[in-house]
C-alpha positions in Angstrom: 0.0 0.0 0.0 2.9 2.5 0.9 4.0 1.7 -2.6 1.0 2.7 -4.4 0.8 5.6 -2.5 4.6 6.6 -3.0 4.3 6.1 -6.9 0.2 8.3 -6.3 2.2 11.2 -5.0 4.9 10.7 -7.7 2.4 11.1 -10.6 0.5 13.6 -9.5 4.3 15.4 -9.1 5.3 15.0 -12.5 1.7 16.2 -13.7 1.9 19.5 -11.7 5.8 19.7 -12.9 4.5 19.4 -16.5 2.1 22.2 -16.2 4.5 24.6 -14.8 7.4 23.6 -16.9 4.3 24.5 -19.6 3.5 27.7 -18.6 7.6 28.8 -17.9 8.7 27.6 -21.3 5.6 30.0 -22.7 4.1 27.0 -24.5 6.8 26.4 -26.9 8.0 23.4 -29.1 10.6 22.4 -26.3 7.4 22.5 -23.5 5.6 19.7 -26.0 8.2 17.3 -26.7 8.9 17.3 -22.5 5.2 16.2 -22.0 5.1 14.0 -25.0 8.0 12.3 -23.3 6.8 12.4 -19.7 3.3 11.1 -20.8 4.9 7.2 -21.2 5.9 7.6 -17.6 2.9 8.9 -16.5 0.7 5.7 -17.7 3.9 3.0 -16.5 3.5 4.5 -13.0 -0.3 3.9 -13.3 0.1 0.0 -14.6 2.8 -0.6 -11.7 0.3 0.5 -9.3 -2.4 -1.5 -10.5 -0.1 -4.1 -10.6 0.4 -4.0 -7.3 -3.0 -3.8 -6.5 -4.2 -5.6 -3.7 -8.1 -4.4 -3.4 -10.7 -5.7 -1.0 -13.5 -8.5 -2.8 -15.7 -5.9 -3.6 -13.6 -3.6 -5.4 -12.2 -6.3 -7.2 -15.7 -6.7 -8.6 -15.7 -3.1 -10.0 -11.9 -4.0 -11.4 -13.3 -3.1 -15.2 -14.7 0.2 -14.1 -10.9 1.5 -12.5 -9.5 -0.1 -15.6 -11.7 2.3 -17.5 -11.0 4.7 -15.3 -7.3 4.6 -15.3 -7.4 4.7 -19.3 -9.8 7.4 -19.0 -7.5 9.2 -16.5 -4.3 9.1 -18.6 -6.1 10.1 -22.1 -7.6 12.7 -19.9 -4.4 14.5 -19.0 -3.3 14.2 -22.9 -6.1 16.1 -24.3 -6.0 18.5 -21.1 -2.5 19.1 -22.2 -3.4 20.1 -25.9 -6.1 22.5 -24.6 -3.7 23.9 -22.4 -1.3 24.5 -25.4 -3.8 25.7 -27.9 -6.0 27.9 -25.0 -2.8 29.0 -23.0 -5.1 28.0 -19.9 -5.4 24.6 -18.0 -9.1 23.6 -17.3 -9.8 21.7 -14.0 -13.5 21.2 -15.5 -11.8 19.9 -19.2 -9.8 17.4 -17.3 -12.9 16.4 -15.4 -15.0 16.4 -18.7 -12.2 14.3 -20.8 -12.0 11.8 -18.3 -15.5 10.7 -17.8 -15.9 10.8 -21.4 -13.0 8.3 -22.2 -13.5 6.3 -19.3 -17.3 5.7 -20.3 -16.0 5.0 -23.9 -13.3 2.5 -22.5 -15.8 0.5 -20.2 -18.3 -0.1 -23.2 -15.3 -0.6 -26.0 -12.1 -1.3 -23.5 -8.8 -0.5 -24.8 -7.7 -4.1 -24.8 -9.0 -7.5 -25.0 -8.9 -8.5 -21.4 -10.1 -5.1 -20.0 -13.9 -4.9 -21.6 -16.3 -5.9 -19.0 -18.4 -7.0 -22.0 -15.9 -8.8 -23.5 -15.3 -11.1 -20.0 -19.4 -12.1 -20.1 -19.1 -12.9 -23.2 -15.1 -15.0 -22.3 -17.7 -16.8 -19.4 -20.3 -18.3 -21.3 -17.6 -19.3 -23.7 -14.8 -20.8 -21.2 -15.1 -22.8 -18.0 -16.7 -26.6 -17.3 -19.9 -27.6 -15.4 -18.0 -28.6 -12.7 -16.4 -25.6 -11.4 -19.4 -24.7 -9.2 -17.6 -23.0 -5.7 -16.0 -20.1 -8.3 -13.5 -18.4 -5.7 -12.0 -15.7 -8.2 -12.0 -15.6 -12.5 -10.9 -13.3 -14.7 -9.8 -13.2 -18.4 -5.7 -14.0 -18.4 -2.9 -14.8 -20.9 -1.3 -18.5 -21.1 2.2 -18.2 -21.4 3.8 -21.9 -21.6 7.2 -22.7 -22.3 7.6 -22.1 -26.0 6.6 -18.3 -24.8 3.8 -18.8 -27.1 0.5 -16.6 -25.5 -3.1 -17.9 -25.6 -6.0 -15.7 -24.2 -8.0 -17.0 -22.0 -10.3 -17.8 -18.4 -8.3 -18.3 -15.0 -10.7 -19.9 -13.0 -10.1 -20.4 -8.9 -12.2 -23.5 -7.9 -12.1 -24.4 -4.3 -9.0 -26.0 -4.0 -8.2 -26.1 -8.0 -7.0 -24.0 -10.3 -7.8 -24.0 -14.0 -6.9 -22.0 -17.6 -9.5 -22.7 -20.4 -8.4 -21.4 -23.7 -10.4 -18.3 -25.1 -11.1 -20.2 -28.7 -11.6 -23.9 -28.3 -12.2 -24.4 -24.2 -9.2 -26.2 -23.8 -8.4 -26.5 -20.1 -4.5 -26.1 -20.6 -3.6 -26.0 -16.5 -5.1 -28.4 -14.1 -3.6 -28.3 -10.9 -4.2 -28.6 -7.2 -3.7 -25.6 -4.7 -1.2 -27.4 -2.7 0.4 -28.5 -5.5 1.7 -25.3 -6.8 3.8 -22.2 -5.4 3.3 -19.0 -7.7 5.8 -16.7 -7.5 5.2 -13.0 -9.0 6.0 -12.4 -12.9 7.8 -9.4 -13.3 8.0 -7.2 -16.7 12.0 -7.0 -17.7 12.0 -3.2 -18.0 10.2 -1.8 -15.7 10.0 -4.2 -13.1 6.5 -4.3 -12.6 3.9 -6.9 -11.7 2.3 -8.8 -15.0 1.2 -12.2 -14.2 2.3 -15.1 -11.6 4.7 -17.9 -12.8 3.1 -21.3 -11.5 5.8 -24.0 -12.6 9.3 -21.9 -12.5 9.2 -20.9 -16.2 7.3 -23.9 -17.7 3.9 -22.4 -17.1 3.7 -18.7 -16.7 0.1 -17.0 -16.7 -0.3 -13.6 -17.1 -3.4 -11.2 -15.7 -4.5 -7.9 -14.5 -4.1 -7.3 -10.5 -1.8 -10.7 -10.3 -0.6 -9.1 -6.9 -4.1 -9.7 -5.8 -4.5 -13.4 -7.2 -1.2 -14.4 -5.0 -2.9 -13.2 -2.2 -6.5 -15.1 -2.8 -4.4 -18.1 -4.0 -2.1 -18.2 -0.5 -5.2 -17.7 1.8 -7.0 -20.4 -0.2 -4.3 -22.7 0.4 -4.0 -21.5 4.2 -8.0 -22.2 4.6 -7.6 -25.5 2.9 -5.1 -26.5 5.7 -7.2 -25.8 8.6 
């Protein structure tokens, strides 16, 4: 949590850095390619804190709504920023305005595959087995196996199971038993941040949104199971 409130502070620093730097370079060609180039950074520090994420059950039931917001957030601040270099003026309302407008076009379109809320309903009736009745935690995810070939997907936590049925045929292509495995955090090479949870040291590596959160479920599961 002190993370995620560290990196908070440090974007909302480097936004109120970008509108002074703005206003003292008197909007000129130098100001724009500073903010083109602090923009990248702007949307990384967002993604590392979702990534490290670790939200209570019922806010990880309105996870496609901050998605939306977050992408609504960041193309917020870019169009805020042209305003403010065609107007000479930053709008508080504009920013407010932008973001609700992208945010509600994300959450109905999504920006990627695995972020459309619509997209998941229609990845449930799709995925999944009969079986699975006590659902624990699902969510669209990326297969990564060994080859480093990816394959879209349902991660499914059932009971004391956990399962990966392919997006286009409904192949379940990991079986395994809670106290069978030992996930470990997937990090990007770059940047470091949280992407996905590696289940089988490199041989099966499964990539989702919030994967901070799913080691967390997936350890207390495997805690309750014990007791």
């Amino acid at each position: 949590m002190k993370k995620q409130i560290f990196l908070s502070f440090i974007a909302i620093f480097i936004v109120v850095c970008a509108i002074y730097l703005v206003k003292i370079l008197n909007y000129s060609n130098l100001s724009i390619a500073l903010i083109i180039s602090l923009f990248p950074v702007l949307l990384i520090l967002l993604n590392i804190i979702l990534g490290y994420s670790n939200p209570p059950k019922w806010l990880f039931r309105l996870r496609f709504v901050i998605y939306s917001f977050v992408y609504g957030l960041g193309l917020g601040i870019g169009m805020t920023f042209v305003y403010l270099f065609e107007k000479h003026h930053f709008s508080v309302i504009g920013l407010i305005v932008y973001t609700l407008s992208f945010s509600i076009i994300s959450f109905f379109l999504g920006i990627t595959t695995n972020d459309n809320y619509f997209s998941f309903k229609k990845l449930i009736r799709k995925t999944g087995n009969s079986t699975t009745k006590d659902l624990t935690l699902t969510d669209s995810a990326y297969y990564i196996d060994s080859e480093l070939f990816r394959t879209l997907g349902r991660l499914i936590l059932d009971n004391d199971r956990i399962y990966f049925y392919s997006a286009k045929e409904n192949k379940c292509l990991f079986n395994a038993k809670l106290s069978d495995i030992h996930p470990t955090l997937e990090k990007s090479t770059v940047f470091k941040m949280p992407i996905g949870l590696d289940f089988l040291k490199n041989e099966t590596k499964i990539y989702m949104k919030l994967p901070y959160y799913w080691l967390n479920v997936i350890e207390n599961a495997k805690i309750n199971a014990v007791q």
